[in-house]
PLY file of the C-alpha trace (Angstrom):
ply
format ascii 1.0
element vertex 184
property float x
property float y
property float z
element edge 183
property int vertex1
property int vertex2
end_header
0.00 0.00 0.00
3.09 2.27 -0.51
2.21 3.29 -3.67
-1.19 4.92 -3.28
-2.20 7.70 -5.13
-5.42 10.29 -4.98
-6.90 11.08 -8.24
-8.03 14.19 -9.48
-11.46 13.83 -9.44
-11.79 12.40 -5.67
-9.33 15.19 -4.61
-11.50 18.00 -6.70
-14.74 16.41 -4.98
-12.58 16.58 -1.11
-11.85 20.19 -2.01
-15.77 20.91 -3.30
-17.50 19.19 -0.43
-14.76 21.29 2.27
-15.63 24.36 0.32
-19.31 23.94 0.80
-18.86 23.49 4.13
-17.21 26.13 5.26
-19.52 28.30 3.47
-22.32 26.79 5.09
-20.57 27.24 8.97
-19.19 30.81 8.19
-21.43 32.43 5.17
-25.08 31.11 6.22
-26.20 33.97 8.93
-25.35 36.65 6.68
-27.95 36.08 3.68
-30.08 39.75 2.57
-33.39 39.32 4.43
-36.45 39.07 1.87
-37.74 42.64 1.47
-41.16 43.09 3.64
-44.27 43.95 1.62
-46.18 46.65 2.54
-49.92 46.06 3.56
-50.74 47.92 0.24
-48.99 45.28 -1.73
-51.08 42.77 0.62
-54.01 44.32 0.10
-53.54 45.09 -4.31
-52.43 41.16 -4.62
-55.49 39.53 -2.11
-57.92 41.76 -4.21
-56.45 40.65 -7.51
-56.72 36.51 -5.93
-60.00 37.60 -5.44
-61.45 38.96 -8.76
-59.53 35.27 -9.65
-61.56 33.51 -7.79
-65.00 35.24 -8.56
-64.14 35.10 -12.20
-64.30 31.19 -12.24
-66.73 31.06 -9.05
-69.22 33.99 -9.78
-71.62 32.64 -6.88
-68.78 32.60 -4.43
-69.39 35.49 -1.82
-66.71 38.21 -1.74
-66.43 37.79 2.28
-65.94 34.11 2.26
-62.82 34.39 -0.75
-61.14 36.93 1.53
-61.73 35.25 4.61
-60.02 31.83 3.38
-57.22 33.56 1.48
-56.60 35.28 4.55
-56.68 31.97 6.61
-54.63 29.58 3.81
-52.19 32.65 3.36
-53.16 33.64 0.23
-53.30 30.32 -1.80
-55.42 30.63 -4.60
-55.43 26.69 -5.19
-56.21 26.10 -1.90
-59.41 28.41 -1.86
-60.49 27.10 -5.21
-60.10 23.90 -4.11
-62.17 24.47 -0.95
-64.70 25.83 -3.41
-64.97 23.16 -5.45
-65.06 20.81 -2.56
-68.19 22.84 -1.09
-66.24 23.44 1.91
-65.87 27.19 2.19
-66.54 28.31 5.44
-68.66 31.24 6.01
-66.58 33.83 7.87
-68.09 35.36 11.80
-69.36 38.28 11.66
-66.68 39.72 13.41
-64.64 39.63 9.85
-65.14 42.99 7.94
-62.70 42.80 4.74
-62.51 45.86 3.47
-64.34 47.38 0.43
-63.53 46.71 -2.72
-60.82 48.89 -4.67
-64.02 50.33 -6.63
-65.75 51.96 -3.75
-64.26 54.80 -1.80
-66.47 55.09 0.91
-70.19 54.46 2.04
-71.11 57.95 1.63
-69.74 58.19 -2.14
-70.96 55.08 -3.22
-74.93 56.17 -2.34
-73.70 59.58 -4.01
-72.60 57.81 -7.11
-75.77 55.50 -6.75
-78.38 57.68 -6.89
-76.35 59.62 -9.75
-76.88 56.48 -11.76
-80.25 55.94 -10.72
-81.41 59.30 -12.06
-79.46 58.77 -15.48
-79.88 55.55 -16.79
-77.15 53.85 -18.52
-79.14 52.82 -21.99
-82.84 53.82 -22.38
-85.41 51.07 -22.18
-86.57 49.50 -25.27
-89.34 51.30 -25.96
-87.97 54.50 -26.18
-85.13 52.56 -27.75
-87.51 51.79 -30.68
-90.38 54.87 -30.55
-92.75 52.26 -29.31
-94.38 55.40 -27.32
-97.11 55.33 -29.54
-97.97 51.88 -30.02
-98.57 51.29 -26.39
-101.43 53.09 -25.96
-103.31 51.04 -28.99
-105.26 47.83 -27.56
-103.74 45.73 -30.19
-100.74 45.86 -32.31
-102.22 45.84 -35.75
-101.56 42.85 -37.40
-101.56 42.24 -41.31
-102.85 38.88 -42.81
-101.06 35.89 -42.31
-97.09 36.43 -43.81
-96.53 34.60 -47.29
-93.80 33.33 -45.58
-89.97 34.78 -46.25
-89.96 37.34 -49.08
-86.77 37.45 -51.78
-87.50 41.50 -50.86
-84.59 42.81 -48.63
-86.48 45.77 -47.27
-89.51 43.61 -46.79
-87.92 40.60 -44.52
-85.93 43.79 -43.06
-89.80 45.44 -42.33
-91.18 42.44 -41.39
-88.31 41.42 -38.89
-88.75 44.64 -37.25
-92.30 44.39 -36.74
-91.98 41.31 -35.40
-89.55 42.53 -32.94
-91.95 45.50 -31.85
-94.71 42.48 -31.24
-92.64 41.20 -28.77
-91.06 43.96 -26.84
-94.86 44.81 -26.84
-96.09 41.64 -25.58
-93.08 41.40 -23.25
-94.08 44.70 -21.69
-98.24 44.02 -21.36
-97.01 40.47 -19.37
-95.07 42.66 -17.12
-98.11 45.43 -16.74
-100.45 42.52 -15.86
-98.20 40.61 -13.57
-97.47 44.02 -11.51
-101.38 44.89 -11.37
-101.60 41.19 -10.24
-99.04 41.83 -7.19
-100.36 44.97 -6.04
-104.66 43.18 -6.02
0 1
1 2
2 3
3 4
4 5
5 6
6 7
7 8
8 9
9 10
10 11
11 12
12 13
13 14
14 15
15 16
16 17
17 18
18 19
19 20
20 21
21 22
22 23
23 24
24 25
25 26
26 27
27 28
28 29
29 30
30 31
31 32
32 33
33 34
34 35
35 36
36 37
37 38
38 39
39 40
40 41
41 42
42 43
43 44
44 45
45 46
46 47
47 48
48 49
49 50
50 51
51 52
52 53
53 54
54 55
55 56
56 57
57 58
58 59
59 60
60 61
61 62
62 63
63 64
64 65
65 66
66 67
67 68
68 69
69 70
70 71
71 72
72 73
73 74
74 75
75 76
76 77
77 78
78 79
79 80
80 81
81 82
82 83
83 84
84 85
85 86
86 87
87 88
88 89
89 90
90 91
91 92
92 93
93 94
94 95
95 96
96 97
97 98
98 99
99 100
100 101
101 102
102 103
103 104
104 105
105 106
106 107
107 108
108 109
109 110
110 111
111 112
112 113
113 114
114 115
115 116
116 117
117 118
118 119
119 120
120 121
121 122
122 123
123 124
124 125
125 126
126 127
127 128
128 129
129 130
130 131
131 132
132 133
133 134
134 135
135 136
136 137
137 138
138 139
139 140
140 141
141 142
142 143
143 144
144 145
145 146
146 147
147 148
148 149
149 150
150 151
151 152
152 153
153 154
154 155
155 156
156 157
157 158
158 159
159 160
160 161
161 162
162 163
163 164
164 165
165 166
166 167
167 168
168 169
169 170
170 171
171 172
172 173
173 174
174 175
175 176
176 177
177 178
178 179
179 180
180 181
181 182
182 183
């Protein structure tokens, strides 16, 4: 056994493995601490796991999203996965998340509410159309039977949109009669 030799590849591997180790006993306590997010960044990244979530679960509640991401740590997998399970919890009532990024306040929101309410957003369809004057009429006239569907473009165009106007009409003497049924 006079005549043994170390390689180079065992005495590269001594040097790597001693090398490692001393970096680990010396080197280890002085790694850059992870930068601490603010509670804005919290906040912006559990609202954007929960527009997530509602997006592929529009009949989970708000509340109950928030109040598991805040209890799994923000895990969108785990949430959806309680979702799908039917196992997401209702939250106490002692939990009040706050509003969504789209409301400011209580106070604005009724302010911006009844703005809304006063200005509609797109007119109904009878104004939509200048029904106005066809409501008051007891029947919609009505022409003989069709011949069926004309080779006329302004004709099937005519007699599309007077079918249309028959229904809106129709549509809106069920709803008369069902709310004069409610209020008897």
């Amino acid at each position: 056994m006079a005549n043994e030799q170390i390689s180079l590849p065992y005495l590269a591997g001594i040097l790597l493995l001693s090398g490692l180790i001393i970096r680990y006993l010396f080197f280890s306590g002085t790694q850059t601490p992870r930068p601490t997010r603010s509670p804005e960044d919290v906040r912006r990244s559990r609202e954007t796991a929960v527009e997530r979530i509602q997006q592929m679960f529009p009949q989970a509640e708000r509340r109950s999203i928030l109040w598991d991401l805040q209890r799994n740590g923000g895990s969108i997998q785990n949430t959806t996965e309680r979702i799908l399970a039917g196992r997401l919890e209702t939250p106490p009532v002692t939990f009040q998340p706050p509003p969504p990024p789209g409301q400011a306040t209580a106070g604005a929101s009724t302010v911006s509410a009844t703005r809304q309410a006063d200005k509609p957003s797109q007119p109904d369809l009878i104004t939509r159309y200048n029904l106005k004057s066809k409501i008051t009429e007891a029947e919609f006239e009505e022409d003989a039977k069709s011949k069926g569907w004309s080779s006329n473009r302004d004709e099937r165009q005519a007699s599309l949109q007077k079918r249309r106007d028959e229904m809106i009409l129709a549509a809106r003497r069920k709803m008369e009669a069902k709310i004069a049924a409610e209020k008897k």
